[in-house]
C-alpha positions in Angstrom: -1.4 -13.2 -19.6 -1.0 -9.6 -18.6 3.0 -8.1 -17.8 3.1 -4.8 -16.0 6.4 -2.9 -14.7 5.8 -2.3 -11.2 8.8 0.3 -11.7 7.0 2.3 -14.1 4.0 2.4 -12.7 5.4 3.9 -9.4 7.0 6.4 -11.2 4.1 7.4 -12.9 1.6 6.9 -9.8 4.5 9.2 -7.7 4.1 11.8 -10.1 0.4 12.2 -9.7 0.5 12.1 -6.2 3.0 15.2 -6.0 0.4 16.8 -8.2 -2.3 16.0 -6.0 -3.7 18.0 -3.4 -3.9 14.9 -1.1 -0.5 13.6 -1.8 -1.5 10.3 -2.9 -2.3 8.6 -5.9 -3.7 4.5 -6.4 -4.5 2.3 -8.7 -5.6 -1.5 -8.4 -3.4 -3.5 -11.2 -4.8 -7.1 -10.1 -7.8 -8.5 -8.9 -10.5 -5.7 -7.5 -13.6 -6.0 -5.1 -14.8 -8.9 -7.1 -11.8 -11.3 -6.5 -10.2 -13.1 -3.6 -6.7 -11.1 -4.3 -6.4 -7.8 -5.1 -3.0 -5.9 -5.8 -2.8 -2.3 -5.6 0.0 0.3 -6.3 -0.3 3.3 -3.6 2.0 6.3 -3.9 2.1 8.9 -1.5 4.3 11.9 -1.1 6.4 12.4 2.1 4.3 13.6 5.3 1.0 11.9 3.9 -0.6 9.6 6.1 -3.3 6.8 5.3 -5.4 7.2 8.4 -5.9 4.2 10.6 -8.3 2.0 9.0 -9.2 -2.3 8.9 -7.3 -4.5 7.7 -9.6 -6.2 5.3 -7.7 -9.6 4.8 -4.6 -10.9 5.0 -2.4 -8.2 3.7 1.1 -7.2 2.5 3.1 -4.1 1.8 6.0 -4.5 -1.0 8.0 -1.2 -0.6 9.0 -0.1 -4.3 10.2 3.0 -3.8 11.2 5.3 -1.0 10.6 4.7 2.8 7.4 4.5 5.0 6.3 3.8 8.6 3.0 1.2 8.9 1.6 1.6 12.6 -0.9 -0.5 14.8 -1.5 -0.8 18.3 1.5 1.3 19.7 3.5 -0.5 17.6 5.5 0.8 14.0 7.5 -0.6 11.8 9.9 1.1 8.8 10.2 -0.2 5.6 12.4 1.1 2.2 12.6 -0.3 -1.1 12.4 -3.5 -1.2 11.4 -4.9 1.5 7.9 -6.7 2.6 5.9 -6.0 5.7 3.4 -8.1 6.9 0.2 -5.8 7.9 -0.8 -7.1 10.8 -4.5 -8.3 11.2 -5.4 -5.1 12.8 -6.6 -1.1 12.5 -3.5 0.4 10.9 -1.8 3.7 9.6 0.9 4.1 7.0 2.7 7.2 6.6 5.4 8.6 3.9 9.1 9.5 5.5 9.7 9.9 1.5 8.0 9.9 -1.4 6.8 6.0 -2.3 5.2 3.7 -4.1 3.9 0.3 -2.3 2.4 -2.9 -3.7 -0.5 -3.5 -0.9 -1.2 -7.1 -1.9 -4.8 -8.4 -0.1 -6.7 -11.5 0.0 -9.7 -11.0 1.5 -10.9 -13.2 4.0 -14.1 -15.1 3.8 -17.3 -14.1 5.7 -16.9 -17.0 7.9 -13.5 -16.5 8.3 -13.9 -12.7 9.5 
């Protein structure tokens, strides 16, 4: 069994990204290419955007800290700390309003499924 503080984490991934020159910093805490499910903690700083890109899988975003803005298809939607958005199935972008930390939780779809 593995136990990890999500709160922590953020904390520490936020202060790399403000020491980065692209305003973000990531790291995968569960699963990884090789697994079904894959967790990863992304921080950004505010005013850094992910640029549009697929959605590989089912997906959700778990807002740990501060506020961001997921977009797709004309469409947007704001989340803060603590909630859940569901990515849709779709090219999408996420931008920073503040600087935050979000559990993008994945499970990839199968070949056949895609």
């Amino acid at each position: 069994m593995q136990k990890l503080s999500l709160d922590a984490l953020a904390r520490e991934h936020l202060e790399r990204a403000r020491t980065s020159s692209a305003g973000r910093s990531a790291e995968t805490v569960f699963g990884g290419h090789e697994h079904t499910l894959r967790q990863t903690l992304v921080a950004l700083t505010a005013g850094t955007t992910l640029a549009e890109h697929e959605n590989p899988g089912e997906a959700t975003a778990h807002v740990l800290a501060g506020r961001v803005k997921l977009g797709s298809g004309g469409e947007s939607w704001e989340g803060r700390k603590g909630d859940l958005i569901v990515i849709p199935p779709a090219r999408h972008d996420v931008q920073a309003i503040e600087d935050s930390a979000v559990l993008l939780t994945v499970a990839k779809l199968a070949p056949a499924q895609k």
